[in-house]
C-alpha positions as semicolon CSV with decimal commas, in nm:
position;residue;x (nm);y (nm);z (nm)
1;X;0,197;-4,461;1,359
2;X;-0,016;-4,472;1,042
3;X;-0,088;-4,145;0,879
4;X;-0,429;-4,254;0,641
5;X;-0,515;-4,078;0,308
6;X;-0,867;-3,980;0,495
7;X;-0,625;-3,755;0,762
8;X;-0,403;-3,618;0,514
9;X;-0,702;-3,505;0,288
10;X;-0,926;-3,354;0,601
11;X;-0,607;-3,153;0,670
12;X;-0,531;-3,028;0,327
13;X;-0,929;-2,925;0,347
14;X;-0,871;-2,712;0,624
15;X;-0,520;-2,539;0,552
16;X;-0,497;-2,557;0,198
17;X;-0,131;-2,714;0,253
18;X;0,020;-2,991;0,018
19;X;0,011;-3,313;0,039
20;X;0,341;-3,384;0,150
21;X;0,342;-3,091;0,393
22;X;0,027;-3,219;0,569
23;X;0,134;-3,587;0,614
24;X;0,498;-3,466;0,757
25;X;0,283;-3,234;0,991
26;X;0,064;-3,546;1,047
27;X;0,365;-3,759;1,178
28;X;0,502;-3,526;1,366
29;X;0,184;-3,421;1,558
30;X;0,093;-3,799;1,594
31;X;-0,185;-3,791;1,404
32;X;-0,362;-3,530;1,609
33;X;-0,520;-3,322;1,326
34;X;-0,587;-3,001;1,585
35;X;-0,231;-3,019;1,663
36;X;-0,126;-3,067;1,264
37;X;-0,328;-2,741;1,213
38;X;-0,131;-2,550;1,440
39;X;0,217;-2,676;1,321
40;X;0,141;-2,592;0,957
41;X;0,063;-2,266;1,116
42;X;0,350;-2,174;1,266
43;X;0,542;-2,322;1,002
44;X;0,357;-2,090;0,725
45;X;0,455;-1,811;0,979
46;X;0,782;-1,894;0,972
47;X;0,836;-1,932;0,592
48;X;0,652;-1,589;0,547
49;X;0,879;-1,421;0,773
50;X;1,170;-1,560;0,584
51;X;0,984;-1,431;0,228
52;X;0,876;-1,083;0,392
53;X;1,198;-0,906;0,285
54;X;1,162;-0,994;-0,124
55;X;1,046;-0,775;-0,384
56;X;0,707;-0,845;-0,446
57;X;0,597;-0,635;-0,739
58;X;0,411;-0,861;-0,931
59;X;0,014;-0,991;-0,853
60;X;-0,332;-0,854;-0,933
61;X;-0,605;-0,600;-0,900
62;X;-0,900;-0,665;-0,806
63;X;-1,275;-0,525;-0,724
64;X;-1,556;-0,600;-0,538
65;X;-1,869;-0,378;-0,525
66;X;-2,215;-0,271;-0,662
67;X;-2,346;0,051;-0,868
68;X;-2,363;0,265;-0,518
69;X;-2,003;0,122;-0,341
70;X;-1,696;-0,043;-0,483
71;X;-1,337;-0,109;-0,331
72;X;-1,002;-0,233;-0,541
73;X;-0,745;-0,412;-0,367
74;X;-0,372;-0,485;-0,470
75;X;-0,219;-0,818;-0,361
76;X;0,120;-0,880;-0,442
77;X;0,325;-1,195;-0,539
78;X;0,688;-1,236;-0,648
79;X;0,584;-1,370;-1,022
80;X;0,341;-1,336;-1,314
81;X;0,291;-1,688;-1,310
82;X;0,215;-1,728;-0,925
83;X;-0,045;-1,426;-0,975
84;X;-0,241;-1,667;-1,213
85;X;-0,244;-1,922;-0,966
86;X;-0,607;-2,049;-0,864
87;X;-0,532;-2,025;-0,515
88;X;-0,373;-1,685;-0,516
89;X;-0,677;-1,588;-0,727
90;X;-0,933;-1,738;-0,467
91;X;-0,727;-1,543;-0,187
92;X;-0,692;-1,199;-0,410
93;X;-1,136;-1,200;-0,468
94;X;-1,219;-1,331;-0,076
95;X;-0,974;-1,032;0,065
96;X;-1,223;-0,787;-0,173
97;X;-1,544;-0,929;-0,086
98;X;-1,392;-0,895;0,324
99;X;-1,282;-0,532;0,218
100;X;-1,613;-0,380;0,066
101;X;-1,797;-0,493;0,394
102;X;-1,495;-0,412;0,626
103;X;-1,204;-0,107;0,593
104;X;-0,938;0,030;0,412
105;X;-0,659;0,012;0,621
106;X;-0,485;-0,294;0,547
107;X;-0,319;-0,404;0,885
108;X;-0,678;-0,437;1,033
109;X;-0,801;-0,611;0,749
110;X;-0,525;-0,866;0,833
111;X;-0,759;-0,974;1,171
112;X;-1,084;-1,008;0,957
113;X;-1,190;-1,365;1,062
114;X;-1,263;-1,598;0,732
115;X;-1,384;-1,902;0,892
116;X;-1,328;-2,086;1,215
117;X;-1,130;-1,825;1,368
118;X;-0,913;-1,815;1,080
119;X;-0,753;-1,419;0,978
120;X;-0,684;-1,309;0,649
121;X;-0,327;-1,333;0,804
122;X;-0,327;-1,684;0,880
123;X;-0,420;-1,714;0,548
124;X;-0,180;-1,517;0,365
125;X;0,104;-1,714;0,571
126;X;-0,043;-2,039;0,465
127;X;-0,053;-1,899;0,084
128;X;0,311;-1,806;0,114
129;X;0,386;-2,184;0,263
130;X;0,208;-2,300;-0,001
131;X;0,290;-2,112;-0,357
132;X;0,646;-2,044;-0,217
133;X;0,694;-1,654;-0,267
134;X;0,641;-1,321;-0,057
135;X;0,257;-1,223;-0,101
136;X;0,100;-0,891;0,040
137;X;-0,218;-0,731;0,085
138;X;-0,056;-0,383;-0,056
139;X;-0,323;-0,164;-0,043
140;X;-0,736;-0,080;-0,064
141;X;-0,884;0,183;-0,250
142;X;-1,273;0,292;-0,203
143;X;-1,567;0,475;-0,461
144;X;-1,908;0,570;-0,318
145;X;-2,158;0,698;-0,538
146;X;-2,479;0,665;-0,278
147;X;-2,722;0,912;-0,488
148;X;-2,501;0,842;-0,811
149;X;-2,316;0,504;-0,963
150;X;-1,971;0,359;-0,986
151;X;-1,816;0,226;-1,287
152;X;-1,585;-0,042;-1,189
153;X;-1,306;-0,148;-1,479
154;X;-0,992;-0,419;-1,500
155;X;-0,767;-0,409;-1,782
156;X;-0,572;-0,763;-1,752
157;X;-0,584;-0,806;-1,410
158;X;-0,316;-0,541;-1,354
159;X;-0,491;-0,153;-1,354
160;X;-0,804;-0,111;-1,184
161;X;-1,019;0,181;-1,184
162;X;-1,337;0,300;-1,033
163;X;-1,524;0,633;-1,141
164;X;-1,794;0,760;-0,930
165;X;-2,097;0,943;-1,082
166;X;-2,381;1,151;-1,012
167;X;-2,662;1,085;-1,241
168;X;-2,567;0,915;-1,575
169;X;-2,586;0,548;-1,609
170;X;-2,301;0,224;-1,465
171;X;-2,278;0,168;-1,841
172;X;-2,128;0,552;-1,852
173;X;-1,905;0,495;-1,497
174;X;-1,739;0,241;-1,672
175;X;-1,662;0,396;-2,013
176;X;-1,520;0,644;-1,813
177;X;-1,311;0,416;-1,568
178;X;-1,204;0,267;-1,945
179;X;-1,092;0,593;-2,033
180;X;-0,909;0,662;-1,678
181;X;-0,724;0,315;-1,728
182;X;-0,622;0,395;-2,076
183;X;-0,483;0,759;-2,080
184;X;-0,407;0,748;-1,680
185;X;-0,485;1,138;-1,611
186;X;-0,312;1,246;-1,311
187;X;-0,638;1,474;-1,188
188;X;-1,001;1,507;-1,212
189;X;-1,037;1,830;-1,318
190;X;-0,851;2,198;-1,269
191;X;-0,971;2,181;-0,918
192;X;-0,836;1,925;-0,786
193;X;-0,450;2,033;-0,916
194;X;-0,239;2,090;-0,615
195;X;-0,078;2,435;-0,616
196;X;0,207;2,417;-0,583
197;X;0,219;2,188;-0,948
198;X;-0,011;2,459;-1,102
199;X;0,232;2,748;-1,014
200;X;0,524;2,489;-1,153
201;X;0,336;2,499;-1,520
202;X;0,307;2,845;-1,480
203;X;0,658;2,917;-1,451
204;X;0,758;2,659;-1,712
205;X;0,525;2,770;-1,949
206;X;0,573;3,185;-1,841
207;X;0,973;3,075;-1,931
208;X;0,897;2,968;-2,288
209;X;0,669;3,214;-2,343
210;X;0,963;3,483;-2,275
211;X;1,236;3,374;-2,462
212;X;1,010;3,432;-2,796
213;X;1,088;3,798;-2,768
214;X;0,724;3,907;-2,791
215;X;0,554;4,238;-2,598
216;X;0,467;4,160;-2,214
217;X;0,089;4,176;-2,325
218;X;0,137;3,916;-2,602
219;X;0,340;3,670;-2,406
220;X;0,057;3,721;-2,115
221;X;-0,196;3,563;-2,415
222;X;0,061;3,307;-2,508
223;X;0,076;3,167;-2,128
224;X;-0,268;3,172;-2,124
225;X;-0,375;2,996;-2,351
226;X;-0,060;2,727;-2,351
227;X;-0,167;2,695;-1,982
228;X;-0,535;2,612;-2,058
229;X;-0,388;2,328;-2,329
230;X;-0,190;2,175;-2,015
231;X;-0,461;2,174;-1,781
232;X;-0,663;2,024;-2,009
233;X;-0,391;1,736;-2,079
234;X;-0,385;1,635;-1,689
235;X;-0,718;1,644;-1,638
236;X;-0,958;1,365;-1,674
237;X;-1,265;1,614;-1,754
238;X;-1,052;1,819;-2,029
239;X;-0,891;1,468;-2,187
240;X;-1,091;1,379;-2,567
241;X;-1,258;1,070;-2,507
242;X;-1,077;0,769;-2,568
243;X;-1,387;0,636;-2,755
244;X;-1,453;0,956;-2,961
245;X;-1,202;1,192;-2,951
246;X;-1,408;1,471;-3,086
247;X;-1,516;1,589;-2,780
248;X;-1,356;1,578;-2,396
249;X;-1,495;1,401;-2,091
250;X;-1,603;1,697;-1,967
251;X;-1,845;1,769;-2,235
252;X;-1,962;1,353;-2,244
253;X;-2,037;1,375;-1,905
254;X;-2,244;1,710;-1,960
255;X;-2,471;1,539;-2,256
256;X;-2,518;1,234;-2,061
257;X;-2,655;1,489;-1,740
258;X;-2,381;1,348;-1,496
259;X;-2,122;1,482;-1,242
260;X;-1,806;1,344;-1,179
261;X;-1,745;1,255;-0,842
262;X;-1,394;1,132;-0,838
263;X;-1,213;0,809;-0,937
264;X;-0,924;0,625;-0,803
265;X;-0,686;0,410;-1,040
266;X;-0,436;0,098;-0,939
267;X;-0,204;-0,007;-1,113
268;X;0,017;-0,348;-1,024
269;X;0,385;-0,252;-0,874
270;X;0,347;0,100;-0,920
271;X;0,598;0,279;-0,725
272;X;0,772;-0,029;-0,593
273;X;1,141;-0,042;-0,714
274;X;1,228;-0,387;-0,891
275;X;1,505;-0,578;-0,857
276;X;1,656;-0,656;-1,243
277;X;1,819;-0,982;-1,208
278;X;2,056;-1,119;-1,493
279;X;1,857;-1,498;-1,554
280;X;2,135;-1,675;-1,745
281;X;2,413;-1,535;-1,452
282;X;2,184;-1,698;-1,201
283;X;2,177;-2,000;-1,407
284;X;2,556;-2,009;-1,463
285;X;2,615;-1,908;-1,077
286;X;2,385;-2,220;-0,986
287;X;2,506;-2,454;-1,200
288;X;2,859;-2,377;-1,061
289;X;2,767;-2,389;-0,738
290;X;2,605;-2,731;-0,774
């Protein structure tokens, strides 16, 4: 039968599948456009499954939120150039919007109905039929601030940071989450250091300390005040301010009659282990094999 340009178009509306791909499905299907639906469908399924297993360490951050509540979310893609992609932008800022009203665990995000029954799932698949490489939803990360603000900050696309605030001003949050996506400080303030990493400075710095030769009561000083220095490194609060490095964060946030709260920072790929390919070996191993 005849496949018009009227049925090809009405189905690329609803899946978001190319042109090609929707007339085959078309054919096959008979024309049925219900039926072409569900083949593209289980054909996006199918060429997702076959993606799942590839490094996907690429993609963008992105946030969604207001002054009280904000949420970033990492989605994944193969390549730089497929994370510029309008419709793997369109996808990355609708799965945000869905998060800040919805949760942070991913794999029930993945039911959230879009439209007609839809899932974020059945949309993902279709995005990986369509742009050709393994995309995720990797992972959500949530700032409330409900008697306070939150700054919300993206550097390219690829780090993401929000910084939650009691008292002060959004215009402060995000100088701050500026700050946290510039220097990257592992902890928010002494507090919040784990102990077993706080007795691990100790004994690194107690061991340096030693070997100068100096009287037990001098070398106590020297750890002292070496561990203060270190504390102050890997903490957000004792960090100089990246805008005015004459005094900390800590002592910014003080003037400006604000708390911090806590942040949470993203960064694109972090802790995924890429795969280093030689490009001109894949070339040569092509062309030889063509």
């Amino acid at each position: 039968m005849s496949i018009t340009a009227s049925q090809v178009k009405e189905l690329r509306e609803r899946t978001g599948a190319g042109m090609m791909e929707c007339k085959k499905a078309l054919t096959e299907t008979g024309g049925d456009i219900d039926a072409a639906v569900e083949h593209l469908r289980k054909s996006g399924l199918a060429k997702a499954d076959k993606k799942a297993g590839r490094v996907a360490a690429e993609g963008a951050i992105v946030e969604a939120g207001d002054q009280e509540q904000a949420v970033l979310v990492e989605i994944n893609c193969e390549t730089d150039f497929v994370a510029k992609d309008d419709n793997f932008v369109q996808f990355a800022n609708l799965v945000a919007k869905l998060a800040l009203d919805g949760t942070d665990d991913v794999s029930e995000l993945a039911n959230v109905e879009i439209a007609d029954g839809e899932t974020v799932e059945e949309r993902r698949q279709q995005l990986v039929a369509k742009l050709g490489e393994n995309i995720q939803v990797r992972r959500i990360a949530r700032m409330k601030a409900a008697d306070g603000v939150v700054g919300r900050y993206i550097h390219g696309g690829r780090i993401g940071v929000l910084v939650g605030l009691k008292g002060g001003s959004e215009e402060l949050a995000r100088d701050v989450a500026m700050h946290v996506a510039a220097l990257n400080p592992p902890y928010a303030n002494t507090d919040a250091i784990p102990a077993d990493v706080l007795e691990s400075e100790k004994g690194i710095l107690k061991a340096q300390a030693e070997e100068s030769g100096k009287p037990p009561e001098i070398v106590e000083k020297m750890i002292t005040g070496r561990l203060n220095k270190r504390l102050a490194e890997i903490t957000l609060v004792g960090q100089p301010f990246v805008k005015d490095s004459d005094q900390t964060v800590g002592k910014l946030l003080k003037s400006k009659d604000a708390d911090l709260i806590g942040f949470v920072r993203l960064e694109v790929g972090e802790g995924i282990e890429k795969q280093e390919s030689d490009f001109a070996a894949e070339v040569m191993q092509q062309a030889r094999g063509s």
